[in-house]
MDTraj code that builds the backbone (N, CA, C; nanometers):
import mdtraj as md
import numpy as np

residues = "UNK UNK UNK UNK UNK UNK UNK UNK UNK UNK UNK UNK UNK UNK UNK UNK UNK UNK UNK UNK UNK UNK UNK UNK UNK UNK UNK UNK UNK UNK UNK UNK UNK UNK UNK UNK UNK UNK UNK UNK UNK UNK UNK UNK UNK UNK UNK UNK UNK UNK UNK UNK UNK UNK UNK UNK UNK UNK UNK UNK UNK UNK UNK UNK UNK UNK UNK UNK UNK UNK UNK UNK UNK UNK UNK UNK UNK UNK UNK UNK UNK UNK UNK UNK UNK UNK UNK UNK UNK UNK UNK UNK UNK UNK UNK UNK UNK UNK UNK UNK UNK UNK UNK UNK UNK UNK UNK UNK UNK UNK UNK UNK UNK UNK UNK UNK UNK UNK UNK UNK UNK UNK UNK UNK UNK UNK UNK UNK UNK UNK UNK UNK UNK UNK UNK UNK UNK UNK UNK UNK UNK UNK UNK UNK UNK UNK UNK UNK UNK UNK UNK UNK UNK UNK UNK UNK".split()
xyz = np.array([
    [16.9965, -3.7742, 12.0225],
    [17.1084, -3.6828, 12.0080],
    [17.0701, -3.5386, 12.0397],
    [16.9513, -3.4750, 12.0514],
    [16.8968, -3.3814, 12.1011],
    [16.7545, -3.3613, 12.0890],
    [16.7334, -3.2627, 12.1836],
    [16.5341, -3.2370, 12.2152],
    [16.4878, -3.1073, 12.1327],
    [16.3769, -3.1521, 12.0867],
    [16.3059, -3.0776, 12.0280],
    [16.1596, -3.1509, 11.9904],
    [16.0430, -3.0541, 12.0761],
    [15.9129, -3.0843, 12.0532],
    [15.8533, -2.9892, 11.9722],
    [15.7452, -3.0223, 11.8881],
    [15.7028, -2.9334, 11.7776],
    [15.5319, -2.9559, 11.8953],
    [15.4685, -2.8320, 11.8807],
    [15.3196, -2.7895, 11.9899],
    [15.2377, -2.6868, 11.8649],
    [15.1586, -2.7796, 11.8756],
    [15.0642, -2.6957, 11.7306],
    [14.9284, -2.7140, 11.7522],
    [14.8558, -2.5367, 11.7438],
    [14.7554, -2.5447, 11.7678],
    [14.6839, -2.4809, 11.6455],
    [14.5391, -2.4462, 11.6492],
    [14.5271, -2.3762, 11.5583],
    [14.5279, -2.2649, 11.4884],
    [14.6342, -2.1483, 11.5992],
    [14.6569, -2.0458, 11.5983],
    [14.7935, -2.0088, 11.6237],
    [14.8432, -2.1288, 11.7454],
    [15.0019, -2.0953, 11.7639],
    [15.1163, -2.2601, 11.7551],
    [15.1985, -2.2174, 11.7230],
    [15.2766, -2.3562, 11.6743],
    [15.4248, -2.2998, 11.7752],
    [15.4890, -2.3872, 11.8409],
    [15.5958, -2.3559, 11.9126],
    [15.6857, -2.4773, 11.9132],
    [15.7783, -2.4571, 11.9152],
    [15.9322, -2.5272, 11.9490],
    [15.9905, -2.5473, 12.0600],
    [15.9783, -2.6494, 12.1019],
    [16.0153, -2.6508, 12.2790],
    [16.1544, -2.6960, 12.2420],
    [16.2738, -2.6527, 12.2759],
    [16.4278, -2.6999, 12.2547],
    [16.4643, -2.7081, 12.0909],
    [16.5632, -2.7031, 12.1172],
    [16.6263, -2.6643, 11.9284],
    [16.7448, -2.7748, 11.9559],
    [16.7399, -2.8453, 12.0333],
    [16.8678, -2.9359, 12.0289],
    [16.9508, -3.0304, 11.9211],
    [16.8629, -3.0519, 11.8131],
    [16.9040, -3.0936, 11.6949],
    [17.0515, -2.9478, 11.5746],
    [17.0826, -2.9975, 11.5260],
    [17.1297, -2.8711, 11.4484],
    [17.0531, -2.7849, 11.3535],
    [17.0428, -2.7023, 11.2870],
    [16.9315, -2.6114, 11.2172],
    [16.8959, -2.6785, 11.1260],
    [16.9761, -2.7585, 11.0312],
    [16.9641, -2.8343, 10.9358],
    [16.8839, -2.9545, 10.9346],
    [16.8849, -3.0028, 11.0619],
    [16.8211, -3.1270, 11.1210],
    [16.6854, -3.0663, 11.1409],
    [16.6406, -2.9650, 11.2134],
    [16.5520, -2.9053, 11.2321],
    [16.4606, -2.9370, 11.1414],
    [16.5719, -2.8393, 11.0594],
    [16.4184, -2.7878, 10.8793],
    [16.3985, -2.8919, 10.8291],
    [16.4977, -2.9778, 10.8290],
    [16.4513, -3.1367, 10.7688],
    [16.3290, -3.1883, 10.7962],
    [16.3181, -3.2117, 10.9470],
    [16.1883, -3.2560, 11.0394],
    [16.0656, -3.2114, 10.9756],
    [16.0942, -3.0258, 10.9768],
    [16.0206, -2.9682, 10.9815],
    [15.9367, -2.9697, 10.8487],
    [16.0016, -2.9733, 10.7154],
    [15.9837, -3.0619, 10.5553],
    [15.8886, -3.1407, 10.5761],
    [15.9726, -3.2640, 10.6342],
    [15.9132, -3.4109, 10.6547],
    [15.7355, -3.3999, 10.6977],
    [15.7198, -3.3013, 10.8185],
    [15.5778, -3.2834, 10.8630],
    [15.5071, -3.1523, 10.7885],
    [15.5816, -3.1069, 10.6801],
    [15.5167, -3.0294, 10.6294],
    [15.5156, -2.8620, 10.6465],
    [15.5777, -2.8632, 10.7625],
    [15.5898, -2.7257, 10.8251],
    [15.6914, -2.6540, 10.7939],
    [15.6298, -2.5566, 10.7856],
    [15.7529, -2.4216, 10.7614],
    [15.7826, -2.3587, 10.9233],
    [15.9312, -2.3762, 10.9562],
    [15.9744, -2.2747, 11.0634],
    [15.9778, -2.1722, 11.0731],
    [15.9643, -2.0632, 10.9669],
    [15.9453, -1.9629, 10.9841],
    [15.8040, -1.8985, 11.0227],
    [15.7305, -2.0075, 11.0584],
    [15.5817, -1.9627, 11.0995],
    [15.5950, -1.9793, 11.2171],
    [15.6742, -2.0369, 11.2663],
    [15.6708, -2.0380, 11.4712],
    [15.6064, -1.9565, 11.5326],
    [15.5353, -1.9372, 11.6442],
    [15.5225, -1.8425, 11.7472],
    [15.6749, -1.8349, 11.7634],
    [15.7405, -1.9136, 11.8043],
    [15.8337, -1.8828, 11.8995],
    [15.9306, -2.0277, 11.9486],
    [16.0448, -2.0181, 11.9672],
    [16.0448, -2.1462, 12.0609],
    [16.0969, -2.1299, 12.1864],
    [16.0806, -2.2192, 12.3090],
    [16.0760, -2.2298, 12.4627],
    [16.1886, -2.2752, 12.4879],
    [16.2738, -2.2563, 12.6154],
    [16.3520, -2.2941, 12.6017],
    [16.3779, -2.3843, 12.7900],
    [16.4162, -2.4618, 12.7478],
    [16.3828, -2.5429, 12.8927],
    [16.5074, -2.4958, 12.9933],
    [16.6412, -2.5050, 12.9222],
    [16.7659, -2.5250, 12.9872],
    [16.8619, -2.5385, 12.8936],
    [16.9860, -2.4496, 12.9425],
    [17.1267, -2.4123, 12.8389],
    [17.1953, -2.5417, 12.8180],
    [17.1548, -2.6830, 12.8282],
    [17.2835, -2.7789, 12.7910],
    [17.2315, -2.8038, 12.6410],
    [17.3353, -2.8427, 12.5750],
    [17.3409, -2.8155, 12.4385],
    [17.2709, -2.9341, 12.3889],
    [17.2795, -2.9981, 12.4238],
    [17.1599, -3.1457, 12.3579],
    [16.9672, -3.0793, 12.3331],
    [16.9650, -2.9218, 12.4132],
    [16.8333, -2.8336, 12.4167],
    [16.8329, -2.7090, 12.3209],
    [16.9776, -2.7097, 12.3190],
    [16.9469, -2.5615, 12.2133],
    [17.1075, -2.5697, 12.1422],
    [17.1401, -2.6830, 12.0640],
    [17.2707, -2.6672, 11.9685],
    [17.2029, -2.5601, 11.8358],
    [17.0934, -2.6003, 11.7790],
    [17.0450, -2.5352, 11.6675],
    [16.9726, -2.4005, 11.7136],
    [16.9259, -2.3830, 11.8043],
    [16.8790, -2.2776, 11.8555],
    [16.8964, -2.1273, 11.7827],
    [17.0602, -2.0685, 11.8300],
    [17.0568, -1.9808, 11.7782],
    [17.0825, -1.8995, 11.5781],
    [17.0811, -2.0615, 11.5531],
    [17.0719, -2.0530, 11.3917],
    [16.9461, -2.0713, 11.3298],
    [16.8671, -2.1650, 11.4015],
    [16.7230, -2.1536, 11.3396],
    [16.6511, -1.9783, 11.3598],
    [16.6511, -1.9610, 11.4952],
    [16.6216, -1.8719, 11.5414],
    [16.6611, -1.7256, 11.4621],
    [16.7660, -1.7026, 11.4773],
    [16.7908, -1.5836, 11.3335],
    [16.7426, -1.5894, 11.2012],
    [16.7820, -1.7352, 11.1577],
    [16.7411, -1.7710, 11.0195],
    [16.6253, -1.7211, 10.9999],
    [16.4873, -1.7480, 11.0724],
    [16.3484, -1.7547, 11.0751],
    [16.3251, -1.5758, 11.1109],
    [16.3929, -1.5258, 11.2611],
    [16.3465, -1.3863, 11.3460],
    [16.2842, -1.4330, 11.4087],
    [16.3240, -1.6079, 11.4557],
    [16.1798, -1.6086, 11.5873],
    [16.2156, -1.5728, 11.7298],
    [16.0935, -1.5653, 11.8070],
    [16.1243, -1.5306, 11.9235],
    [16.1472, -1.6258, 12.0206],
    [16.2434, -1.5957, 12.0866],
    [16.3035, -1.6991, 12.1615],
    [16.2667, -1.6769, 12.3554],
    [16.2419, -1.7484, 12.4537],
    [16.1166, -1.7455, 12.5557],
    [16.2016, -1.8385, 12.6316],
    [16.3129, -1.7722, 12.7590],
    [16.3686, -1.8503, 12.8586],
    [16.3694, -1.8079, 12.9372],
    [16.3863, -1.8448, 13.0858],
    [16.4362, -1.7321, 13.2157],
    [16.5613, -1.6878, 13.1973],
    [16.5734, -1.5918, 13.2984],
    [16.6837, -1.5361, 13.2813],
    [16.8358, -1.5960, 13.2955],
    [16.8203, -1.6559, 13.4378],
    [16.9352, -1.7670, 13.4624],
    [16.9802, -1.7988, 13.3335],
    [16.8702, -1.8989, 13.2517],
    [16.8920, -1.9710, 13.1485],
    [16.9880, -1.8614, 13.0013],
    [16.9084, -1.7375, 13.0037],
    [16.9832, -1.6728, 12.9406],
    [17.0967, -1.6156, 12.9390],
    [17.1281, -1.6032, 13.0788],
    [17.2561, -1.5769, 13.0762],
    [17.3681, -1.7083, 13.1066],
    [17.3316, -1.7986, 13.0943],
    [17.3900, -1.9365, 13.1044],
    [17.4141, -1.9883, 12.9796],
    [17.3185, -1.9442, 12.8354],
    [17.3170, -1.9870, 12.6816],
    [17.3894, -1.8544, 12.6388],
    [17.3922, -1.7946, 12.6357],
    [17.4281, -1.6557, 12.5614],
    [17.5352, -1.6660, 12.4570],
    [17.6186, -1.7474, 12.5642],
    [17.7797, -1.7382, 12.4313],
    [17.7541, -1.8669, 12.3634],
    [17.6827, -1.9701, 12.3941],
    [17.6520, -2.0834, 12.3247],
    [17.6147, -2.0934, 12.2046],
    [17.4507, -1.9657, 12.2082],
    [17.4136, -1.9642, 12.0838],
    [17.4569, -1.8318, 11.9904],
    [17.5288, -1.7547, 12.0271],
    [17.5485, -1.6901, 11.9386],
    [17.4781, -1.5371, 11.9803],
    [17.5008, -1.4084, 11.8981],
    [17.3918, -1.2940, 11.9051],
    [17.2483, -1.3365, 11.8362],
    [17.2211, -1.2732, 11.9248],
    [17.0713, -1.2772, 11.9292],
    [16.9746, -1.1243, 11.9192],
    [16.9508, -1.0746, 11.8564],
    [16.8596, -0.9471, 11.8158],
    [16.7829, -0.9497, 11.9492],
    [16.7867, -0.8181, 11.9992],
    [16.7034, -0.7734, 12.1361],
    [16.5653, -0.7836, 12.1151],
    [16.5275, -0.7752, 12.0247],
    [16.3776, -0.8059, 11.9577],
    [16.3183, -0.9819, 11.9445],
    [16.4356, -1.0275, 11.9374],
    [16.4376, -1.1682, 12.0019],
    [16.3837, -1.2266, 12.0579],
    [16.4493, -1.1651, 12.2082],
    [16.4669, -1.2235, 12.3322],
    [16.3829, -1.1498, 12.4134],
    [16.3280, -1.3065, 12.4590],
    [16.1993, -1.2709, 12.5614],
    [16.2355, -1.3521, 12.6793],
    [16.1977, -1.2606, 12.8014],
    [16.1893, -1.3652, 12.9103],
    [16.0505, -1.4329, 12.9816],
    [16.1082, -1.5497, 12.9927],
    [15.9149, -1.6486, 13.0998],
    [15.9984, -1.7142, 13.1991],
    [15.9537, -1.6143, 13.2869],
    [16.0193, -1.6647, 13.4210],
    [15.9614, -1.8155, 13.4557],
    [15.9960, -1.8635, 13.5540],
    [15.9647, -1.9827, 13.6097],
    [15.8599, -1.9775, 13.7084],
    [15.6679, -2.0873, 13.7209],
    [15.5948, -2.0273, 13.7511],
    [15.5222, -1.9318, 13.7093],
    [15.5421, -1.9082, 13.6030],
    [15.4606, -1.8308, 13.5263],
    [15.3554, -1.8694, 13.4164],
    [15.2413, -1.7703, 13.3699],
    [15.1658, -1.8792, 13.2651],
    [15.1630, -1.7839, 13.1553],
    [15.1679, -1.7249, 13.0316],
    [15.1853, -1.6773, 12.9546],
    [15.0325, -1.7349, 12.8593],
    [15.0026, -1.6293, 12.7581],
    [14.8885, -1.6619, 12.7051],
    [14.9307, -1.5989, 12.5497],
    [14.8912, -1.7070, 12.4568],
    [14.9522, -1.6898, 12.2811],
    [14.8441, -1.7437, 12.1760],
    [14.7257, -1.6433, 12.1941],
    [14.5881, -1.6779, 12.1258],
    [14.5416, -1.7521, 12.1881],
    [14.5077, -1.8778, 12.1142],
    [14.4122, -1.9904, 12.2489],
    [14.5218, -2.0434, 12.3341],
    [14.6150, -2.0488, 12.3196],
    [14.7520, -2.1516, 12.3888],
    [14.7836, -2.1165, 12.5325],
    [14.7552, -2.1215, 12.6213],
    [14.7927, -2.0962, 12.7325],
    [14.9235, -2.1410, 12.7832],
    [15.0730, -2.0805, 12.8408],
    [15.1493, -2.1911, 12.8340],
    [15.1700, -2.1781, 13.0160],
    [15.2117, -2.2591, 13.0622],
    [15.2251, -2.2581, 13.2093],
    [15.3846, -2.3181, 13.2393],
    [15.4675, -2.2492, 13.2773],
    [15.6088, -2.2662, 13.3267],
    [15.6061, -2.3414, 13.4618],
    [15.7339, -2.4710, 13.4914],
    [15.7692, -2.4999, 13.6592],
    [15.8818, -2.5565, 13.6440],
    [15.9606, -2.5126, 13.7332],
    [16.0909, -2.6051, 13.7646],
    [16.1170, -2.7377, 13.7910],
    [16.1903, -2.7744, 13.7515],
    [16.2356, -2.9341, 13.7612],
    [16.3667, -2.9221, 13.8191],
    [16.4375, -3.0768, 13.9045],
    [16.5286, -3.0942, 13.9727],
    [16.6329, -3.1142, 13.8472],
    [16.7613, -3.0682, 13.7781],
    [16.8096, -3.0835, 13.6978],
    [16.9378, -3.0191, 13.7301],
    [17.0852, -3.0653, 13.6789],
    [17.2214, -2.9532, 13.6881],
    [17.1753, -2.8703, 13.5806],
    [17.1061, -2.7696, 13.5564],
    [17.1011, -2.6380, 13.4949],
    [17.0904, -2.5376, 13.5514],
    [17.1187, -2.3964, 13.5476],
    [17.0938, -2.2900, 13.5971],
    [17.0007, -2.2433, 13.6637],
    [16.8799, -2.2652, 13.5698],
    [16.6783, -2.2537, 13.6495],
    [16.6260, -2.3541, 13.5275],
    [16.6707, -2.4774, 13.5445],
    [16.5684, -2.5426, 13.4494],
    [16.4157, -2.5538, 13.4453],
    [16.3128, -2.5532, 13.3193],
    [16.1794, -2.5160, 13.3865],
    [16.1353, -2.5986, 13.2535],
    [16.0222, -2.6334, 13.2696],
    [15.9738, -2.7242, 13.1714],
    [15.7876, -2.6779, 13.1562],
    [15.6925, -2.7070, 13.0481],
    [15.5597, -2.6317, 12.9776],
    [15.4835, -2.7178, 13.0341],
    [15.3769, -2.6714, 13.0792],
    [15.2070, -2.7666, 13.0979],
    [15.1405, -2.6643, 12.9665],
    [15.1109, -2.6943, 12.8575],
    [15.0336, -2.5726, 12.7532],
    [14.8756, -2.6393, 12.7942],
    [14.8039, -2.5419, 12.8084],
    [14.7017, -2.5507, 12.8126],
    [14.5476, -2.4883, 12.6981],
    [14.5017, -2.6255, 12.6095],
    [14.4241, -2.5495, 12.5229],
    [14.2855, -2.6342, 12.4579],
    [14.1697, -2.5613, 12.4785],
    [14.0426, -2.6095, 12.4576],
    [14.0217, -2.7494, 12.5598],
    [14.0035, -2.6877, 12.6764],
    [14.0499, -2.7985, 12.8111],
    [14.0682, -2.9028, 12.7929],
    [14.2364, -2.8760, 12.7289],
    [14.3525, -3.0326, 12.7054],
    [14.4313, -2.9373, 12.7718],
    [14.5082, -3.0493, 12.8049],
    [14.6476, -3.0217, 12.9104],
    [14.7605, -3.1356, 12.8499],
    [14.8626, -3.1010, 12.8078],
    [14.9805, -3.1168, 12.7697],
    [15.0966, -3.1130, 12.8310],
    [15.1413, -3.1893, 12.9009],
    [15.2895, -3.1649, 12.9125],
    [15.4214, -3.2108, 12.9079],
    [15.5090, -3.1246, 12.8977],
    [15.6483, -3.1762, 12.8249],
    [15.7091, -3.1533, 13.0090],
    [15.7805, -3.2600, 12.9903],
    [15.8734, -3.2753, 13.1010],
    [16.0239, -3.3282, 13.0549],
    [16.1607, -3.3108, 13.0886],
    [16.2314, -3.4509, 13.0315],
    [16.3532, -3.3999, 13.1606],
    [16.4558, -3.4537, 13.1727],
    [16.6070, -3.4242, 13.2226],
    [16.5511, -3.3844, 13.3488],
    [16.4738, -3.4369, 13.4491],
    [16.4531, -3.4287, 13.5684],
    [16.4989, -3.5778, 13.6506],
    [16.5556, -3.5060, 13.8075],
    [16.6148, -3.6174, 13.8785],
    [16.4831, -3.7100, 13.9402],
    [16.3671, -3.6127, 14.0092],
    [16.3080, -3.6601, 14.0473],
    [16.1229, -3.5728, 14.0378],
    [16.0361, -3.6284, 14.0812],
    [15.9238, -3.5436, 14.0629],
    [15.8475, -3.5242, 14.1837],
    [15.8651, -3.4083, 14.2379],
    [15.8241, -3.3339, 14.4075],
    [15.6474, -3.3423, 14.4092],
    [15.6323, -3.3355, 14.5400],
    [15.4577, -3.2875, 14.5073],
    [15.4312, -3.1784, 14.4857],
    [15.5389, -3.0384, 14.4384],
    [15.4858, -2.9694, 14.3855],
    [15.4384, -2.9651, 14.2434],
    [15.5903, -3.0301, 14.1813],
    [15.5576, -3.0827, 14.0421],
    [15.4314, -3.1276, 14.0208],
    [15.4066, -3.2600, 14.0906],
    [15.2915, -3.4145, 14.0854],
    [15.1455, -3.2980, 14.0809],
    [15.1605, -3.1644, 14.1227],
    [15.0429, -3.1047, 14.1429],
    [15.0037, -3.0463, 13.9923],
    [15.1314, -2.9424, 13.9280],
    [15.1080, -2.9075, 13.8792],
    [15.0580, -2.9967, 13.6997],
    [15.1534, -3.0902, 13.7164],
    [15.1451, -3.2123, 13.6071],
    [15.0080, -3.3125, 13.6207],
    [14.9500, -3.3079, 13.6879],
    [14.8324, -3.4191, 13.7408],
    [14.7725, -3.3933, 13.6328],
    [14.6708, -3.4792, 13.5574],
    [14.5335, -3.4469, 13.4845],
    [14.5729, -3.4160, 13.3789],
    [14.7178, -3.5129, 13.3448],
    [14.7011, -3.4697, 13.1844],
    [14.6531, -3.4787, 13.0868],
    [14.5684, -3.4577, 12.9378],
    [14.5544, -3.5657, 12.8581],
    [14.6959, -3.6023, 12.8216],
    [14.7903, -3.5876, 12.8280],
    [14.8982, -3.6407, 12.7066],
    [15.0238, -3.5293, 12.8397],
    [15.1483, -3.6735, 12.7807],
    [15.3044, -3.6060, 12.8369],
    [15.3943, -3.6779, 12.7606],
    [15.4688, -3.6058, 12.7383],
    [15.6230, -3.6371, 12.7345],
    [15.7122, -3.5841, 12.8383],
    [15.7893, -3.7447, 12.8369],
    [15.8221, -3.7466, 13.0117],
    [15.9114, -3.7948, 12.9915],
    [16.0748, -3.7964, 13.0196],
    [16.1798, -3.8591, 13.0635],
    [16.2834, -3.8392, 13.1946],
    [16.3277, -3.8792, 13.2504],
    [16.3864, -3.8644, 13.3694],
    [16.4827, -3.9301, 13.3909],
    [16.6405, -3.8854, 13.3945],
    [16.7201, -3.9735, 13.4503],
    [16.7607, -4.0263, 13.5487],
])
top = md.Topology()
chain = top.add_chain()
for i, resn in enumerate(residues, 1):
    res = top.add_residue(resn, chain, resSeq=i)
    for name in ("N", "CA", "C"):
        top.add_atom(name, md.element.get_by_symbol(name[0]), res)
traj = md.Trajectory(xyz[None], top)
């Protein structure tokens, strides 16, 4: 019913999609012990609501920072609600961003979204990546995804 990956390291913990409702969230988040208000942050792949229904309620609730391209932001905006400028961060697509040891690495996927883009995190040479709601996987993708230890992967 919606996406949301929990990425925990020993310094940074992140939220890839909020697609559950806020309530559903903190539940999860109980269940494994975790408090949301400790997030780094959460990522945001793409504005269809099965990725970010809870989004902009966890997100205030907590003050976390929220990490999409721009497309994407201006494609979610009225979805989730105001959002504090202190908020909102942008990670373009192709990009690699660095959050203590966590390295995160951005790429586009074939998807109906605005600039959909999906994480390779990279940390203590492990490679991770989240993929999902892609049509197909290019050899640019196949390049950047190769050599993972570990994915989550779906594709329709």
């Amino acid at each position: 019913t919606g996406n949301a990956f929990f990425v925990e390291t020993e310094d940074q913990s992140f939220l890839v999609d909020a697609g559950l409702s806020g309530k559903a969230l903190e539940a999860l988040f109980q269940d494994i012990g975790r408090d949301m208000s400790k997030l780094s942050g959460i990522l945001v792949t793409h504005e269809h609501s099965d990725h970010i229904k809870g989004l902009g309620v966890v997100a205030r609730k907590h003050k976390l920072p929220i990490y999409a391209n721009a497309k994407t932001w201006n494609a979610m905006e009225r979805s989730i609600g105001e959002i504090s400028t202190e908020q909102k961060f942008t990670f373009e697509m192709e990009q690699v961003k660095t959050f203590g040891s966590l390295d995160i690495e951005s790429f586009g996927v074939s998807h109906d979204a605005a600039e959909p883009m999906f994480y390779v995190f990279h940390h203590e040479d492990k490679k991770l990546v989240v993929i999902t709601d892609t049509g197909y996987v290019s050899d640019r993708m196949k390049g950047i995804i190769s050599n993972a230890d570990a994915y989550v992967f779906e594709s329709n």
